[in-house]
C-alpha positions in Angstrom: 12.9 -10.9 -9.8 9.1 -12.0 -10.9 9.2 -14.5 -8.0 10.8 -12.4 -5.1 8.4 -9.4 -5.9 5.5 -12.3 -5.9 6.6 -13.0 -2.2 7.0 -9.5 -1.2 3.2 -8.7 -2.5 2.3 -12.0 -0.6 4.1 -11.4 2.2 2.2 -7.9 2.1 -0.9 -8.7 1.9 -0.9 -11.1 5.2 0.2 -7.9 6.7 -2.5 -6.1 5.7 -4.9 -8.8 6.8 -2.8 -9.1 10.1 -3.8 -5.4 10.1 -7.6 -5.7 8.9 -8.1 -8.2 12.1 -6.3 -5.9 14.6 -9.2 -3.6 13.1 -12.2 -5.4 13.5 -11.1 -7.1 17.1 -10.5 -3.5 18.1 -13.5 -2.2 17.3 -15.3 -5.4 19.1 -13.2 -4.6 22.0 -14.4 -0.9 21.6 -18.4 -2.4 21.1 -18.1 -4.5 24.1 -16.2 -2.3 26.3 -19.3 0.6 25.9 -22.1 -2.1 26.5 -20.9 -3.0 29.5 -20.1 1.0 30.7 -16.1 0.8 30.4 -14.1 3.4 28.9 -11.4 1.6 26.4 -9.8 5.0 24.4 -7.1 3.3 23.5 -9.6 1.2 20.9 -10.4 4.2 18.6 -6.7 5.0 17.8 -5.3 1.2 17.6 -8.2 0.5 14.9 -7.8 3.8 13.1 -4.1 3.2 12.7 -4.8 -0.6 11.9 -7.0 0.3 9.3 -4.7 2.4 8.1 -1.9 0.1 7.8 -3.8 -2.3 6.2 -5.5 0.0 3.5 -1.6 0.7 2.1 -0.3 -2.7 2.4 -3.5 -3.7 0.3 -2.8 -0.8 -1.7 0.4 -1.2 -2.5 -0.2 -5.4 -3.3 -2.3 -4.4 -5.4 -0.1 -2.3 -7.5 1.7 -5.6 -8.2 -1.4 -7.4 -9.7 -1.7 -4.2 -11.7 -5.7 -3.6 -10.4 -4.9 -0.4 -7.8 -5.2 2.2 -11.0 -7.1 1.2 -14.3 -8.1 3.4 -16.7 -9.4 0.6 -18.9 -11.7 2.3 -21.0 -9.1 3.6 -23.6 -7.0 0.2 -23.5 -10.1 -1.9 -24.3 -10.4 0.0 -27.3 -7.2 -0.9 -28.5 -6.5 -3.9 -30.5 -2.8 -2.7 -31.3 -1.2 -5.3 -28.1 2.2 -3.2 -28.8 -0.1 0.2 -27.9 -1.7 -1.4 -25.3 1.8 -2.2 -24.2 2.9 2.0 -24.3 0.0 2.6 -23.0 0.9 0.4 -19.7 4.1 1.3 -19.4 3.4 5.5 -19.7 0.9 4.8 -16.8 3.1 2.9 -15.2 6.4 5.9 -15.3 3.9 8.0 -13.9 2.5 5.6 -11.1 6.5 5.1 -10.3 6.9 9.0 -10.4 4.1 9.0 -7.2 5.5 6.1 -5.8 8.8 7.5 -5.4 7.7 10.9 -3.9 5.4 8.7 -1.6 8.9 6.6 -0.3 11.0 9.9 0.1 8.4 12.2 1.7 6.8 9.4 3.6 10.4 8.6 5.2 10.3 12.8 6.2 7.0 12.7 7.8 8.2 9.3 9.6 11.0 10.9 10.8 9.5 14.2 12.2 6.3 12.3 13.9 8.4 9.5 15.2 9.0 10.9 18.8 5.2 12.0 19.4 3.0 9.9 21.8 -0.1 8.8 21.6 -2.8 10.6 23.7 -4.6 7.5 24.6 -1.3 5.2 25.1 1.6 7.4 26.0 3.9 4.6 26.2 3.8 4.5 22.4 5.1 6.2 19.9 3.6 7.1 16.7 6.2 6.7 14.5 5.4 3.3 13.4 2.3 4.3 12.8 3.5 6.5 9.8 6.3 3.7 8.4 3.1 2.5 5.9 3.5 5.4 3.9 6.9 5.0 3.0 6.8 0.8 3.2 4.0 1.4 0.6 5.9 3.6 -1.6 9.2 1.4 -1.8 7.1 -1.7 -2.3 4.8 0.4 -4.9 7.8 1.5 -6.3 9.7 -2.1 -6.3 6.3 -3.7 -8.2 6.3 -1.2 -10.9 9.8 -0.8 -12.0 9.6 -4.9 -12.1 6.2 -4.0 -14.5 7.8 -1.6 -16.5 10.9 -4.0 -17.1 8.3 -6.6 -18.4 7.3 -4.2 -20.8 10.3 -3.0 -22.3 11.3 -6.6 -22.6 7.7 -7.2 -24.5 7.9 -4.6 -26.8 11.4 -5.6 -27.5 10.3 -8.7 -28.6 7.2 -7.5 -30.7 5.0 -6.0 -28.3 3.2 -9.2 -27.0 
């Protein structure tokens, strides 16, 4: 399971560099198109949406690599590993708890936007544009219950 969710979050983030370089070439697109006295509108809504993408895919690869939420002052205190351990796996129930709602409300909002236009390009629809919430959740979601299974299996075995 360790090795398919490593390929997910890998997979993931190329996705959200895919997306970080639609970004910037959009905005240079955007830069050149207003030197030279061209109106490109289209520009402003492809990188907004781009960057928006790519800030939950590298969100949500960072949940795997357990560095999107740390609250590390009160676990470098500890020297107790097996409370170190609780401590993980109460943040991560509640990080799962978010992650869920994020999947089954981002799937909602994806399905009532998914017919409107864009005003720029109205050969598009929008829908994709809000599939990264719930992608982010079911891969946030995916990463943590394979985080909290490590650490019911460590404590188990002693806490280490």
């Amino acid at each position: 399971m360790k090795k398919a969710l490593g390929y997910l979050q890998k997979l993931q983030i190329a996705a959200g560099g895919i997306f970080l370089s639609i970004f910037l070439g959009s905005v240079v697109i955007q830069m050149g198109c207003r030197y030279v006295g061209i109106a490109a509108i289209w520009t402003e809504d492809v990188s907004m949406y781009a960057f928006i993408w790519a800030a939950f895919m590298g969100g949500a690869a960072m949940v795997y690599e357990q560095r999107h939420f740390a609250f590390t002052s009160i676990s470098d205190m500890m020297t107790n590993q097996t409370l170190k351990r609780v401590l993980a796996l109460g943040i991560s129930v509640v990080m799962l708890v978010f992650s869920i709602l994020m999947f089954y409300y981002g799937c909602k909002i994806t399905k009532q936007f998914w017919n409107y236009r864009w005003v720029s390009l109205p050969d598009f629809k929008r829908g994709p544009t809000w599939l990264c919430i719930p992608v982010c959740g079911a891969t946030s979601s995916l990463y943590l219950i394979g985080q909290i299974v490590e650490d019911v299996k460590a404590l188990m075995n002693g806490g280490k």
